[in-house]
PDB file of N, CA, C and O in Angstrom:
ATOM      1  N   UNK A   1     214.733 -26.520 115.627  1.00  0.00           N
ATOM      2  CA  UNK A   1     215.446 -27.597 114.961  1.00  0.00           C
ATOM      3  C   UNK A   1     214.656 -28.894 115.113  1.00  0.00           C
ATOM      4  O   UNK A   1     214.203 -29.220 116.210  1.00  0.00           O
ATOM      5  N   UNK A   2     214.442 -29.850 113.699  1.00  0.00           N
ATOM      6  CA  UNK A   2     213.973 -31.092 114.128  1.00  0.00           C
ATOM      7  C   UNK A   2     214.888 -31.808 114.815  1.00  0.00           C
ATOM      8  O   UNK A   2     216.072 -31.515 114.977  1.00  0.00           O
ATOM      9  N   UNK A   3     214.402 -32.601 115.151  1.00  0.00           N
ATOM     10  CA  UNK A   3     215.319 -34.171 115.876  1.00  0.00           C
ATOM     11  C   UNK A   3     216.174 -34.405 114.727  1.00  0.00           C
ATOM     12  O   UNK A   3     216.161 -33.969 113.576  1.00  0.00           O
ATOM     13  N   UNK A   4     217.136 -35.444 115.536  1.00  0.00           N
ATOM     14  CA  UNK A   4     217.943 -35.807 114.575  1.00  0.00           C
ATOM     15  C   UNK A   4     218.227 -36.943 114.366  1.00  0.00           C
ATOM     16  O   UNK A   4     219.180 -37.612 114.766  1.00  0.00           O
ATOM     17  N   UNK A   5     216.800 -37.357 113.269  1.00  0.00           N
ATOM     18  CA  UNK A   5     216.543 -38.681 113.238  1.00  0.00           C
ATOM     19  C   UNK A   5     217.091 -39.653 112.270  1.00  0.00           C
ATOM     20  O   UNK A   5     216.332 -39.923 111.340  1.00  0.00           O
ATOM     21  N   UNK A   6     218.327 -40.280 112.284  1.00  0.00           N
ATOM     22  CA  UNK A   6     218.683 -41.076 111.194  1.00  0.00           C
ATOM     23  C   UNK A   6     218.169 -42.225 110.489  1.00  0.00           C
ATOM     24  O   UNK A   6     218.790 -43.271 110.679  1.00  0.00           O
ATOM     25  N   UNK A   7     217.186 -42.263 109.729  1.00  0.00           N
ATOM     26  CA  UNK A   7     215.887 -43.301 109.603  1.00  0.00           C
ATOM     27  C   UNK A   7     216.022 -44.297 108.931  1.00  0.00           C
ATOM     28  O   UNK A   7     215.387 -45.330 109.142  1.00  0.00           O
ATOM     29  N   UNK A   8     217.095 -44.114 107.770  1.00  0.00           N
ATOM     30  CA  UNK A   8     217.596 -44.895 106.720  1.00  0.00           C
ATOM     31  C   UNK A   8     218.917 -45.443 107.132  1.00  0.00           C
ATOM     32  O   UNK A   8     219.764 -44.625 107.494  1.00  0.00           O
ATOM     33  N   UNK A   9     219.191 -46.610 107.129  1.00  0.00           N
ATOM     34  CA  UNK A   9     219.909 -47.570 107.394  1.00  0.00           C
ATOM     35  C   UNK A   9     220.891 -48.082 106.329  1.00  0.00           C
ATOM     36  O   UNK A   9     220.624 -47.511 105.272  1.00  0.00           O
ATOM     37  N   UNK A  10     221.773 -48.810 106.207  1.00  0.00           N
ATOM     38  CA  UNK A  10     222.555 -49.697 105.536  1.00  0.00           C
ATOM     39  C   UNK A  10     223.653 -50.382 105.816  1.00  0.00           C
ATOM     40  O   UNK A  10     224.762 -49.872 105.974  1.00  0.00           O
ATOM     41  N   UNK A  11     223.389 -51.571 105.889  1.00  0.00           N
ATOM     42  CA  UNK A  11     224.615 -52.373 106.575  1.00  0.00           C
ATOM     43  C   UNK A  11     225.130 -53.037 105.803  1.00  0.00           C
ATOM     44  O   UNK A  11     224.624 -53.663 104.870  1.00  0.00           O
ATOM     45  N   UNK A  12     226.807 -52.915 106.312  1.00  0.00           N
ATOM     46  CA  UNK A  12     227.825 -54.055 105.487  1.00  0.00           C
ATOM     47  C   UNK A  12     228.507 -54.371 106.206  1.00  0.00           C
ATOM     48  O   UNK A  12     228.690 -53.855 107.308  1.00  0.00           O
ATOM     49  N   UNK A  13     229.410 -55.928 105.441  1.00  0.00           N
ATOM     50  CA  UNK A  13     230.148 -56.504 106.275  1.00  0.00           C
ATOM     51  C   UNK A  13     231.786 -55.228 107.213  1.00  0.00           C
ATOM     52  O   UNK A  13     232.701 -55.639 107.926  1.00  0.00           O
ATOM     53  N   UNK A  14     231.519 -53.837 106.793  1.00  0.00           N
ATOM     54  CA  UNK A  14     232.650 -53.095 107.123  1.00  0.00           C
ATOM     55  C   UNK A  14     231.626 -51.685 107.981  1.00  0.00           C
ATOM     56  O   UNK A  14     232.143 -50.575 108.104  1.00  0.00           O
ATOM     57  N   UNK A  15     230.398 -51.920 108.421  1.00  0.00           N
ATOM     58  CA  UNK A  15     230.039 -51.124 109.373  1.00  0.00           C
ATOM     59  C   UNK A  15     228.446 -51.010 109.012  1.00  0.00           C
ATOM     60  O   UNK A  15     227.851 -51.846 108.332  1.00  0.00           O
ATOM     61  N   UNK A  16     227.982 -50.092 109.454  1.00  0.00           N
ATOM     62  CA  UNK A  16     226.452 -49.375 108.998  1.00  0.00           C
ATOM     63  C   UNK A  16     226.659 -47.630 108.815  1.00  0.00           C
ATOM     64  O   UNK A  16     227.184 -46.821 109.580  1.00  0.00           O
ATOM     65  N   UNK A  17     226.089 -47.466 107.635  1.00  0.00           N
ATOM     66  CA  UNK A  17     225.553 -46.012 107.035  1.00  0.00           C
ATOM     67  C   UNK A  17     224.373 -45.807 107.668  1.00  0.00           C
ATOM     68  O   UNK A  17     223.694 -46.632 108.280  1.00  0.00           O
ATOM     69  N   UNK A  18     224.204 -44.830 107.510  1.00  0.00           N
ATOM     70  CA  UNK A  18     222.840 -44.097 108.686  1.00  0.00           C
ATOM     71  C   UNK A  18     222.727 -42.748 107.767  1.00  0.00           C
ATOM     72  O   UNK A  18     223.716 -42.061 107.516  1.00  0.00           O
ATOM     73  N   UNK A  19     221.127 -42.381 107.192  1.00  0.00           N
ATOM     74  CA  UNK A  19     221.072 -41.180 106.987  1.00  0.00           C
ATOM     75  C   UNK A  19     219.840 -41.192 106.625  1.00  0.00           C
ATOM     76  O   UNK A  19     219.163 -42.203 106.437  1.00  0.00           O
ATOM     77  N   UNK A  20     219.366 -39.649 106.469  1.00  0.00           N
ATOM     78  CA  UNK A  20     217.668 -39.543 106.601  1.00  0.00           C
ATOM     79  C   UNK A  20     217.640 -38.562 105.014  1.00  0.00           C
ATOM     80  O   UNK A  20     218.679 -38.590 104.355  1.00  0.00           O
ATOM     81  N   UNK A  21     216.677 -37.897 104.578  1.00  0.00           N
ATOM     82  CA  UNK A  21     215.934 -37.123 103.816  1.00  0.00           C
ATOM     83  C   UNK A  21     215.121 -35.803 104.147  1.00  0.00           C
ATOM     84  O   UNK A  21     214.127 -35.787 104.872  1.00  0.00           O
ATOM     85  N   UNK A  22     215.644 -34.759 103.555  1.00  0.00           N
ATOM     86  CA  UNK A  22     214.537 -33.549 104.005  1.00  0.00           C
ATOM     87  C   UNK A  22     214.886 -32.711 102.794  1.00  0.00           C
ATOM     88  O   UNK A  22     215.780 -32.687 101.949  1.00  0.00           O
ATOM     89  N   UNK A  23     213.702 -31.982 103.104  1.00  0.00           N
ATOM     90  CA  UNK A  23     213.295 -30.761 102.188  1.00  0.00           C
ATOM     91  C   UNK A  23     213.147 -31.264 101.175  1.00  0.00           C
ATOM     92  O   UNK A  23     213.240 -32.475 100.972  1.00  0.00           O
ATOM     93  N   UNK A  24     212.843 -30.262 100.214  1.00  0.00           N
ATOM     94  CA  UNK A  24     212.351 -30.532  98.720  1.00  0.00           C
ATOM     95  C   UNK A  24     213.502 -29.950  97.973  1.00  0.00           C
ATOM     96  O   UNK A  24     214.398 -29.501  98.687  1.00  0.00           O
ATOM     97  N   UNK A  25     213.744 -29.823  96.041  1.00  0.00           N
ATOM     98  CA  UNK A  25     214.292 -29.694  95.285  1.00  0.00           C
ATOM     99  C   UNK A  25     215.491 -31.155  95.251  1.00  0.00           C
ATOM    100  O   UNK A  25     215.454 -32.077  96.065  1.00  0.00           O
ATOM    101  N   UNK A  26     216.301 -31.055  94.312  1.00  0.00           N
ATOM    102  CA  UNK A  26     217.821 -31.754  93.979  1.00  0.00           C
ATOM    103  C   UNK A  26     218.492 -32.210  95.348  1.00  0.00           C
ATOM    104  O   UNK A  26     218.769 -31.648  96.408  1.00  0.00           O
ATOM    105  N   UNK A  27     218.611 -33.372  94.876  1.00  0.00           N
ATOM    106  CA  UNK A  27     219.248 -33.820  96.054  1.00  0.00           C
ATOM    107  C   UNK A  27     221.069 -33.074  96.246  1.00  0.00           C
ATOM    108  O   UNK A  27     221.809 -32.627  95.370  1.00  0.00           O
ATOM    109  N   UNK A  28     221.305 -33.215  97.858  1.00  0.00           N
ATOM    110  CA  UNK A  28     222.322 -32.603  97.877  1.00  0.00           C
ATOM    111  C   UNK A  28     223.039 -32.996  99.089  1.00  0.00           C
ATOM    112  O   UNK A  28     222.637 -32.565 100.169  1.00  0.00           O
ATOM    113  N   UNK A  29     224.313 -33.961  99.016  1.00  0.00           N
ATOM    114  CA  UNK A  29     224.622 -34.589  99.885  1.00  0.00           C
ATOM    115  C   UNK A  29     225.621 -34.083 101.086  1.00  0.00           C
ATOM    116  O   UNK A  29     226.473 -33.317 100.636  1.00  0.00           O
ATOM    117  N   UNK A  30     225.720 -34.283 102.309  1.00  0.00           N
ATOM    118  CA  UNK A  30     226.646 -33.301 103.213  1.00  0.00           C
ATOM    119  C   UNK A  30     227.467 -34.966 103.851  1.00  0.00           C
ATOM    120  O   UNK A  30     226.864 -36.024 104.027  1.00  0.00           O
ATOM    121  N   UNK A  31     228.718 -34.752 104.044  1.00  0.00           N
ATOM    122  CA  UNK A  31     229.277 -35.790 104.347  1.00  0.00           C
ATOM    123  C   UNK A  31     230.557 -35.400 105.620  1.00  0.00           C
ATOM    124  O   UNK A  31     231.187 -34.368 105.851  1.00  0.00           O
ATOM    125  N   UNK A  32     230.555 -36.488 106.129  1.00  0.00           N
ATOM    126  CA  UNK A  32     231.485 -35.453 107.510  1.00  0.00           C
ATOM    127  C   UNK A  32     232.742 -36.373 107.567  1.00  0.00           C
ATOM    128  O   UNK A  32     232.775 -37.514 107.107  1.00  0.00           O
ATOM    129  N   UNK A  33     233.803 -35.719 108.206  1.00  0.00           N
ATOM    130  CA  UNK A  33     235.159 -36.354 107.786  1.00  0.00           C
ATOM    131  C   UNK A  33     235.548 -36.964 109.440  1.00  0.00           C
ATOM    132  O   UNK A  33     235.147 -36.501 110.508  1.00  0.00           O
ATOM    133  N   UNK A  34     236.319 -37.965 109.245  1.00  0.00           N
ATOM    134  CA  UNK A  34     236.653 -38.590 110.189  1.00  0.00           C
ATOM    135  C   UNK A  34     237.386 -38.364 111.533  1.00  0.00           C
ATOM    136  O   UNK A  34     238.536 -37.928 111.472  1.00  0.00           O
ATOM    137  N   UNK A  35     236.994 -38.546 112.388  1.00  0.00           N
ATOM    138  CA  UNK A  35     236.554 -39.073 113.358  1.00  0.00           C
ATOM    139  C   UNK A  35     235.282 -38.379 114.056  1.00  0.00           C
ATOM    140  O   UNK A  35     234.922 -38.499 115.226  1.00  0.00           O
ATOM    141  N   UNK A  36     234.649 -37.556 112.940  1.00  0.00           N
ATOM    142  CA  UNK A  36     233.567 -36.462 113.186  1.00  0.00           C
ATOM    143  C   UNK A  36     232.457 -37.330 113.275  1.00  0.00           C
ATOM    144  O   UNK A  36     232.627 -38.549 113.264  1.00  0.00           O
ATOM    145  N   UNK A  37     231.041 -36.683 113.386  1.00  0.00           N
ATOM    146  CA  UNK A  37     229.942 -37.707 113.652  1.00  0.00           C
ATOM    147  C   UNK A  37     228.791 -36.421 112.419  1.00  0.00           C
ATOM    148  O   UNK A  37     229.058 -35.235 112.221  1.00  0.00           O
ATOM    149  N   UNK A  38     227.730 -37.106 111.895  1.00  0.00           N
ATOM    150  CA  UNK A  38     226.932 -36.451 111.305  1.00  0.00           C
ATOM    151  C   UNK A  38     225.841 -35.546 112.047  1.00  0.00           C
ATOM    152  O   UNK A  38     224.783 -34.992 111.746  1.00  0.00           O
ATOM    153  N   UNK A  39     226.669 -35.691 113.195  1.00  0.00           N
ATOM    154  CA  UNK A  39     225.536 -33.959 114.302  1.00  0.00           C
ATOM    155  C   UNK A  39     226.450 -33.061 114.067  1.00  0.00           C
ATOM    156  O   UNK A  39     226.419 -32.173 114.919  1.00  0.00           O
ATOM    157  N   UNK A  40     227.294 -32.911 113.226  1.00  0.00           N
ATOM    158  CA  UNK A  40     228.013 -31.181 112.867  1.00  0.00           C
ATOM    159  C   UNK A  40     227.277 -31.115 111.816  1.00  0.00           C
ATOM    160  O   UNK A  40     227.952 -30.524 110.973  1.00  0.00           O
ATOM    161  N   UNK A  41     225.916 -31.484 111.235  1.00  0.00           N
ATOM    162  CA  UNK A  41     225.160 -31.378 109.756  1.00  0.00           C
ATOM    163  C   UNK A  41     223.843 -30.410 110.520  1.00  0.00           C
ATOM    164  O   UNK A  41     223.291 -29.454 109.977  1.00  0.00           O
ATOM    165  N   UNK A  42     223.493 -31.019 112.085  1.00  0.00           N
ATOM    166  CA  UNK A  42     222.533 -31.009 112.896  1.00  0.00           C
ATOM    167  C   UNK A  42     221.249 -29.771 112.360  1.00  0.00           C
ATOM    168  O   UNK A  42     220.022 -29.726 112.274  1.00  0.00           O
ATOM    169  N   UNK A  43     222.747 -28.633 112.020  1.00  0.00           N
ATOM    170  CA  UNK A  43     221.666 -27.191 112.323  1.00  0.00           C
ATOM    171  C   UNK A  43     221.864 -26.625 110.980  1.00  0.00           C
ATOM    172  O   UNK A  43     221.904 -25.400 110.865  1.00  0.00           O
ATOM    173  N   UNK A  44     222.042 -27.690 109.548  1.00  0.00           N
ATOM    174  CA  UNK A  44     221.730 -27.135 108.301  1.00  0.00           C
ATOM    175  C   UNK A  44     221.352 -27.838 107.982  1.00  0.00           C
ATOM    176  O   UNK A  44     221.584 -29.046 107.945  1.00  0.00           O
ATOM    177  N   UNK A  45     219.983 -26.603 107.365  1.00  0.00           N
ATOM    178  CA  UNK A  45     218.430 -26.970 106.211  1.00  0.00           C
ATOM    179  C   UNK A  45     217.767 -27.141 107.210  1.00  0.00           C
ATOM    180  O   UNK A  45     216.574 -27.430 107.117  1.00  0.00           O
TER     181      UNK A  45
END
């Protein structure tokens, strides 16, 4: 497994987004529900 590096940033006045890019083809977004954290994405792709 790579690291789990959140590289891409975005801040607003109601928090910061955090998310990175991998693999090739169509983009395809995974989104996690609340009060969850985006390391249940960790070990897919």
């Amino acid at each position: 497994m790579r690291g789990w590096d959140l590289d891409e940033r975005f801040g607003s006045s109601h928090g910061e987004v955090r998310w990175t890019r991998r693999g090739d083809g169509p983009p395809l977004v995974f989104l996690h529900g609340t009060p969850f954290s985006s390391h249940v994405w960790r070990d897919v792709g």
